[in-house]
GULO-417473 format. One record per residue: residue number from 1; residue in one letter; y, z, x of N, C-alpha, C, O, CB in turn. Coordinates in nm, 3 decimals, padded with zeros to 5 digits. Glycine has a CB too. Layout:
<recs>
REC  pos  code       ny       nz       nx      cay      caz      cax       cy       cz       cx       oy       oz       ox      cby      cbz      cbx
REC  NUM     A        Y        Z        X        Y        Z        X        Y        Z        X        Y        Z        X        Y        Z        X
...
</recs>
This chain:
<recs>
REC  pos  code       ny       nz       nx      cay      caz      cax       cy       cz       cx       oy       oz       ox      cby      cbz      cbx
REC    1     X   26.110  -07.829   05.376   26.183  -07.848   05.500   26.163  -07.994   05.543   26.046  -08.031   05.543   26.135  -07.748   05.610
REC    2     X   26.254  -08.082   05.580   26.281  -08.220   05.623   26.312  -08.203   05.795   26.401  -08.135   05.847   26.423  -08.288   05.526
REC    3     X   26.193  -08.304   05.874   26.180  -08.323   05.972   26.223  -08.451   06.009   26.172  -08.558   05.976   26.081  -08.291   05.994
REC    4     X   26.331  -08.429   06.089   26.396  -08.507   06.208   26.319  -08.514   06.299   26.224  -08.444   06.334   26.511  -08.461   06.263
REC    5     X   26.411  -08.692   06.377   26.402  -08.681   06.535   26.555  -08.686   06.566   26.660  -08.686   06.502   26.309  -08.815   06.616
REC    6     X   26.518  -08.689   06.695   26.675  -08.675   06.702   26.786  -08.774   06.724   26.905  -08.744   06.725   26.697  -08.597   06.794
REC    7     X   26.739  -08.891   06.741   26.777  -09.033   06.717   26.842  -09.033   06.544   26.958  -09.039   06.504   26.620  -09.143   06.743
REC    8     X   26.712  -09.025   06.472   26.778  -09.005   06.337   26.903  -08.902   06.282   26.997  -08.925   06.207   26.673  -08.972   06.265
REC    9     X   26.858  -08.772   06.359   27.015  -08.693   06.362   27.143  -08.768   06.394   27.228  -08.799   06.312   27.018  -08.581   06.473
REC   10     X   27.146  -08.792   06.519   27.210  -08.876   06.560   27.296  -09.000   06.432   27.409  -08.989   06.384   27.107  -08.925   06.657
REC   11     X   27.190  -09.111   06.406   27.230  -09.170   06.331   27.311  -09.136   06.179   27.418  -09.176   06.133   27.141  -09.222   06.334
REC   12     X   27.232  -09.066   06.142   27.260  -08.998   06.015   27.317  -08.840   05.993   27.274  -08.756   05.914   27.137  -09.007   05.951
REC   13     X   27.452  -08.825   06.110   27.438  -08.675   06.094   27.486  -08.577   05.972   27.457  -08.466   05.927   27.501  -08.628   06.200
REC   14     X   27.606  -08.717   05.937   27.648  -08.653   05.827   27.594  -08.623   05.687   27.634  -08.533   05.613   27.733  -08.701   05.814
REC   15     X   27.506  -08.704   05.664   27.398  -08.744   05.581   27.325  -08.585   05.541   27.315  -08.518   05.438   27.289  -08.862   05.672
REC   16     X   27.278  -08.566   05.704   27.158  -08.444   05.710   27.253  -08.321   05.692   27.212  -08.222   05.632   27.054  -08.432   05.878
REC   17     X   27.386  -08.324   05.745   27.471  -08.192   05.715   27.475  -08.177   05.577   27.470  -08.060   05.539   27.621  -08.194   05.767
REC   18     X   27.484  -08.285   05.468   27.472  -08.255   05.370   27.390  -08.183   05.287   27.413  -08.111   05.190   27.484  -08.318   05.350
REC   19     X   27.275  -08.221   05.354   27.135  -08.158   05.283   27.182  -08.039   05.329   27.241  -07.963   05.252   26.964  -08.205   05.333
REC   20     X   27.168  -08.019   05.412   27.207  -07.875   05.463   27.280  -07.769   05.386   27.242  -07.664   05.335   27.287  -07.890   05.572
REC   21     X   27.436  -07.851   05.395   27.507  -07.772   05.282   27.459  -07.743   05.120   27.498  -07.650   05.048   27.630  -07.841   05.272
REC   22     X   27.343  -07.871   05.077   27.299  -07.850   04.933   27.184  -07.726   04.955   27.139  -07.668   04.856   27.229  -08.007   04.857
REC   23     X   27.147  -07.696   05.071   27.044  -07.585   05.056   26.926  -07.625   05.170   26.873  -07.527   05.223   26.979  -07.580   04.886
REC   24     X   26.891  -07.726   05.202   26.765  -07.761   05.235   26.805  -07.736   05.428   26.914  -07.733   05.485   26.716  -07.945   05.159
REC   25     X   26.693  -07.724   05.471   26.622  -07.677   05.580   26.621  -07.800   05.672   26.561  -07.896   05.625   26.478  -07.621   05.541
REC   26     X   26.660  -07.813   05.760   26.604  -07.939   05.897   26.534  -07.901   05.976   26.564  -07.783   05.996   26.698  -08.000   05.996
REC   27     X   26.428  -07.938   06.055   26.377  -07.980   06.193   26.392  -08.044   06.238   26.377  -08.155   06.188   26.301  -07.995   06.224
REC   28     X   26.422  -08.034   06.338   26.490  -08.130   06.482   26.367  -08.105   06.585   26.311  -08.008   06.635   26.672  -08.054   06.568
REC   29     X   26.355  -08.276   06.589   26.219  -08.264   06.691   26.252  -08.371   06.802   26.302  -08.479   06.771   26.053  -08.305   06.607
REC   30     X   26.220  -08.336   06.936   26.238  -08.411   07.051   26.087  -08.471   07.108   26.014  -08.399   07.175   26.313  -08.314   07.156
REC   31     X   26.056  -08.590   07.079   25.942  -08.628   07.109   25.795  -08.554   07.035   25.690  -08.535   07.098   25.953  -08.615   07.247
REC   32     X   25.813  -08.524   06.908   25.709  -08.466   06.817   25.718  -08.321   06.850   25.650  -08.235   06.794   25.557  -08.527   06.839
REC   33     X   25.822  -08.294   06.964   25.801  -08.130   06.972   25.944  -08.037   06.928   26.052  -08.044   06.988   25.758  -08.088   07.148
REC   34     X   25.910  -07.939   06.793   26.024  -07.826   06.727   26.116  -07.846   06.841   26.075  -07.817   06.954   25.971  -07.640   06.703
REC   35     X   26.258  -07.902   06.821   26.388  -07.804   06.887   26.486  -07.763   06.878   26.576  -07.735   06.958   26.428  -07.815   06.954
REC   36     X   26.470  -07.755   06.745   26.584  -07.677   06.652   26.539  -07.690   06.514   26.463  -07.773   06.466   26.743  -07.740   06.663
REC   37     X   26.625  -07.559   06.440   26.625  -07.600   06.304   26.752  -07.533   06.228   26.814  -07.427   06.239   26.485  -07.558   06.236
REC   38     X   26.761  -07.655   06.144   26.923  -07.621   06.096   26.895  -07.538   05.971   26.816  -07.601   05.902   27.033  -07.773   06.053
REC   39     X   26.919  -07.454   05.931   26.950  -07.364   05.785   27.102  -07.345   05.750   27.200  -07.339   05.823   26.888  -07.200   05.797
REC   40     X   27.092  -07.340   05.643   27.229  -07.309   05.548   27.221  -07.186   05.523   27.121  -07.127   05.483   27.246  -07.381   05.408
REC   41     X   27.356  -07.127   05.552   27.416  -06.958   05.502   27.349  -06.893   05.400   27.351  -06.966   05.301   27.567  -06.952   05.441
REC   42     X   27.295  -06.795   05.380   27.298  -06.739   05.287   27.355  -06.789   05.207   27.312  -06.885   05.142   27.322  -06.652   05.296
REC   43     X   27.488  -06.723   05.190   27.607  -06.772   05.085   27.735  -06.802   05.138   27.785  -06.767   05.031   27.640  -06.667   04.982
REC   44     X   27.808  -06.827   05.187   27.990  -06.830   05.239   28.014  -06.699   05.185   28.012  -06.594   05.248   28.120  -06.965   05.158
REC   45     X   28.040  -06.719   05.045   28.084  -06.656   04.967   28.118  -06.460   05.006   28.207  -06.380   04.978   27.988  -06.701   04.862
REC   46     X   27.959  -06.453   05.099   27.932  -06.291   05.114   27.995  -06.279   05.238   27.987  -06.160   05.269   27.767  -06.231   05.117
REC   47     X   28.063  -06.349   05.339   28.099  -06.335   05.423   28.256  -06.346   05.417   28.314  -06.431   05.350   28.029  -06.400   05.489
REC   48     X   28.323  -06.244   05.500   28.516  -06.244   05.523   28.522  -06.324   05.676   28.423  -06.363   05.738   28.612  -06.029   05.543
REC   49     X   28.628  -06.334   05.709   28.663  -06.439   05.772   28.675  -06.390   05.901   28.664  -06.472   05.992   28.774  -06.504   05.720
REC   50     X   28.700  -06.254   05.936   28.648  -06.220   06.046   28.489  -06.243   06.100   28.465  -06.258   06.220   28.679  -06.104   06.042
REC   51     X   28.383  -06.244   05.994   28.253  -06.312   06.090   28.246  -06.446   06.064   28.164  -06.501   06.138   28.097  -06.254   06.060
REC   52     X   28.302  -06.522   05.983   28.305  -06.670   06.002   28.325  -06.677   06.146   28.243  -06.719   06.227   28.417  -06.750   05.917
REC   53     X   28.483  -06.618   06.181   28.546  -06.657   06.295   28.435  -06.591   06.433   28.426  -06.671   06.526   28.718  -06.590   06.286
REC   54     X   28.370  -06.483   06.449   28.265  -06.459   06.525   28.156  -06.527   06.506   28.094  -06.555   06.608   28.237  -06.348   06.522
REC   55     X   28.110  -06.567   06.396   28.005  -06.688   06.433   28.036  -06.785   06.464   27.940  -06.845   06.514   27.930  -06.731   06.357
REC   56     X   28.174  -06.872   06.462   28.218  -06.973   06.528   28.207  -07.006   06.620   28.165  -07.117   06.653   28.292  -06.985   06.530
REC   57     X   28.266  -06.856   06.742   28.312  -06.843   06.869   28.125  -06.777   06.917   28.115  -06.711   07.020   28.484  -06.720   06.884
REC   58     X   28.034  -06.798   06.856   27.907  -06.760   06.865   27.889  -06.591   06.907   27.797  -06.542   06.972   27.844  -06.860   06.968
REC   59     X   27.990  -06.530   06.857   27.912  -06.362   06.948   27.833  -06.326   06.800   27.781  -06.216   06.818   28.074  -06.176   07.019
REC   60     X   27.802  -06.372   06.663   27.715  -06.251   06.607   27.649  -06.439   06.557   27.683  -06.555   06.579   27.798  -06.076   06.461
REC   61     X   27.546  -06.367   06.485   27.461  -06.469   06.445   27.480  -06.440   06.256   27.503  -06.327   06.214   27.286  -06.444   06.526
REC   62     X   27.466  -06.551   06.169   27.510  -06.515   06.025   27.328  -06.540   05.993   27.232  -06.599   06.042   27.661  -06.642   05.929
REC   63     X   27.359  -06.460   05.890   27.214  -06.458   05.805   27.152  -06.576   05.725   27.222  -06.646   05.652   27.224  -06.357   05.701
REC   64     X   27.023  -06.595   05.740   26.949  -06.720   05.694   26.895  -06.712   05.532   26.870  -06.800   05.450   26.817  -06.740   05.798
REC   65     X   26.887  -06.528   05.527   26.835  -06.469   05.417   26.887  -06.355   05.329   26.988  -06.306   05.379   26.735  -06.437   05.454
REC   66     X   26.862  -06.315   05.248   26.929  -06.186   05.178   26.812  -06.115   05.143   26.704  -06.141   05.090   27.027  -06.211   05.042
REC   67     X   26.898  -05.966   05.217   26.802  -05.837   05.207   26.754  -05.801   05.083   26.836  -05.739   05.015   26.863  -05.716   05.253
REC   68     X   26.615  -05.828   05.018   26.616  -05.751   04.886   26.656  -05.639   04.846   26.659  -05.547   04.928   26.527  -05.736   04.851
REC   69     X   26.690  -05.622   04.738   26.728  -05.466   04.693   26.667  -05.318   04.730   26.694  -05.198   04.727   26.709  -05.464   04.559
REC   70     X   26.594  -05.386   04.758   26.475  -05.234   04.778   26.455  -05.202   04.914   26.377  -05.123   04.966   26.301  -05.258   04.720
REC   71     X   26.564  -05.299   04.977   26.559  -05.256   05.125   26.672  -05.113   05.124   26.654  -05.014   05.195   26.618  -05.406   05.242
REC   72     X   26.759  -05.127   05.051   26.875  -05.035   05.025   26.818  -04.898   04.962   26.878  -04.792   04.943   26.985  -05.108   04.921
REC   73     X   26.664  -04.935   04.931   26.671  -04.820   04.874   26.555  -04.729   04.914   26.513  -04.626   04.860   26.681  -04.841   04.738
REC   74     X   26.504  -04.811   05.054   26.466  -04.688   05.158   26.510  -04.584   05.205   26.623  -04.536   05.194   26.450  -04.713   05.248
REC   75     X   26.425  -04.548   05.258   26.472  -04.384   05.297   26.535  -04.437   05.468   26.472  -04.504   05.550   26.291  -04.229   05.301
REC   76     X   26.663  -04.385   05.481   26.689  -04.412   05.576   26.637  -04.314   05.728   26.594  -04.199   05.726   26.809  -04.428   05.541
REC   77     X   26.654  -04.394   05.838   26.602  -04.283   05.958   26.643  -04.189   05.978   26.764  -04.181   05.955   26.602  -04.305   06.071
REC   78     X   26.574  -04.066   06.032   26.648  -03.937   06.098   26.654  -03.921   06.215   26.562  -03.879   06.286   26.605  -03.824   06.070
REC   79     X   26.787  -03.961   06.259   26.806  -04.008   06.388   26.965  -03.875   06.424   27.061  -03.875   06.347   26.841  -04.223   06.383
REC   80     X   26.961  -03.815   06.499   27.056  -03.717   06.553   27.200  -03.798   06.582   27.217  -03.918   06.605   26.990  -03.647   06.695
REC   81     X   27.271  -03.718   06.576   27.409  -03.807   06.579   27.429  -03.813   06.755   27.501  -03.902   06.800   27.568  -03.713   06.481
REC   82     X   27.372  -03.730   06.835   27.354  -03.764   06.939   27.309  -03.830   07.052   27.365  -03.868   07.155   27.351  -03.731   06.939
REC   83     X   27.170  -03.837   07.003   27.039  -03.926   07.018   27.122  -04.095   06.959   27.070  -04.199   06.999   26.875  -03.848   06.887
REC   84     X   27.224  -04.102   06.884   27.290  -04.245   06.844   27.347  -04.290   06.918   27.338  -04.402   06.969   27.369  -04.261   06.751
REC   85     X   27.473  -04.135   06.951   27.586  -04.213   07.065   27.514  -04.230   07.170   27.542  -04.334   07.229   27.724  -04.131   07.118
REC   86     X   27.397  -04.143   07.235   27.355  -04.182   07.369   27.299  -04.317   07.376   27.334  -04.393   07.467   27.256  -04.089   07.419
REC   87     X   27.201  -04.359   07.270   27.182  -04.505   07.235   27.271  -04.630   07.283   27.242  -04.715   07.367   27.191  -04.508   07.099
REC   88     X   27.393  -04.615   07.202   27.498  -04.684   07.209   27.553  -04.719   07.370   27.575  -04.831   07.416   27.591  -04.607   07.126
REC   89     X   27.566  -04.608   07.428   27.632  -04.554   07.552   27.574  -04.649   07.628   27.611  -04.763   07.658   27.609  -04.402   07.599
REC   90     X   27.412  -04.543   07.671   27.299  -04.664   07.741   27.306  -04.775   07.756   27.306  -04.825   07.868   27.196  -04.686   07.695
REC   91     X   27.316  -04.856   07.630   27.301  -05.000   07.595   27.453  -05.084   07.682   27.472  -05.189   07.744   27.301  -05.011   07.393
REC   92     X   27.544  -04.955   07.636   27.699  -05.042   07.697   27.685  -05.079   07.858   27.725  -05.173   07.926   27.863  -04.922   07.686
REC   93     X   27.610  -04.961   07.884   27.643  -04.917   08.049   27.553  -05.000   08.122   27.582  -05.010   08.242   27.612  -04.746   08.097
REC   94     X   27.411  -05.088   08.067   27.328  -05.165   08.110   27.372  -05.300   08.125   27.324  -05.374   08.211   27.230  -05.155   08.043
REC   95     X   27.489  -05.348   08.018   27.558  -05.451   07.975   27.612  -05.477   08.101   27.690  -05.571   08.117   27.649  -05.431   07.859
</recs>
């Protein structure tokens, strides 16, 4: 991972977007202190253009990483189909 300030962002942004796009990691630091860090997509590739266009407009966030295989091949929860929608519901109605 390659640490910035933010002067140097600044100067060089296109530079650092590049790294970016080749794979590599930024820190962005404001006076020696973390305030941001840039990562590159997973892949483009795994994504359709409906969440491009929602991560654009910022409502979902895109992934930094890919789920290993063996996440797929947990046992999933036993969760009631009711106990879900009420979940769901809750969450809307707090919104």
């Amino acid at each position: 991972m390659r640490t910035v300030n933010i002067a140097d962002l600044k100067n060089n942004l296109r530079a650092h977007l590049e790294r970016v796009r080749a794979g590599e990691e930024l820190l962005v630091k404001d006076r020696n202190r973390p305030l941001a860090r840039l990562v590159p997509f997973v892949s483009g590739e795994d994504l359709d253009a409906e969440e491009v266009e929602l991560a654009a407009s910022g409502l979902i966030r895109l992934p930094t990483w890919k789920l290993p295989d063996t996440f797929w091949k947990m046992p999933a929860p036993r969760v009631s189909f009711e106990d879900s929608v009420s979940s769901v519901v809750s969450e809307r109605d707090e919104g």
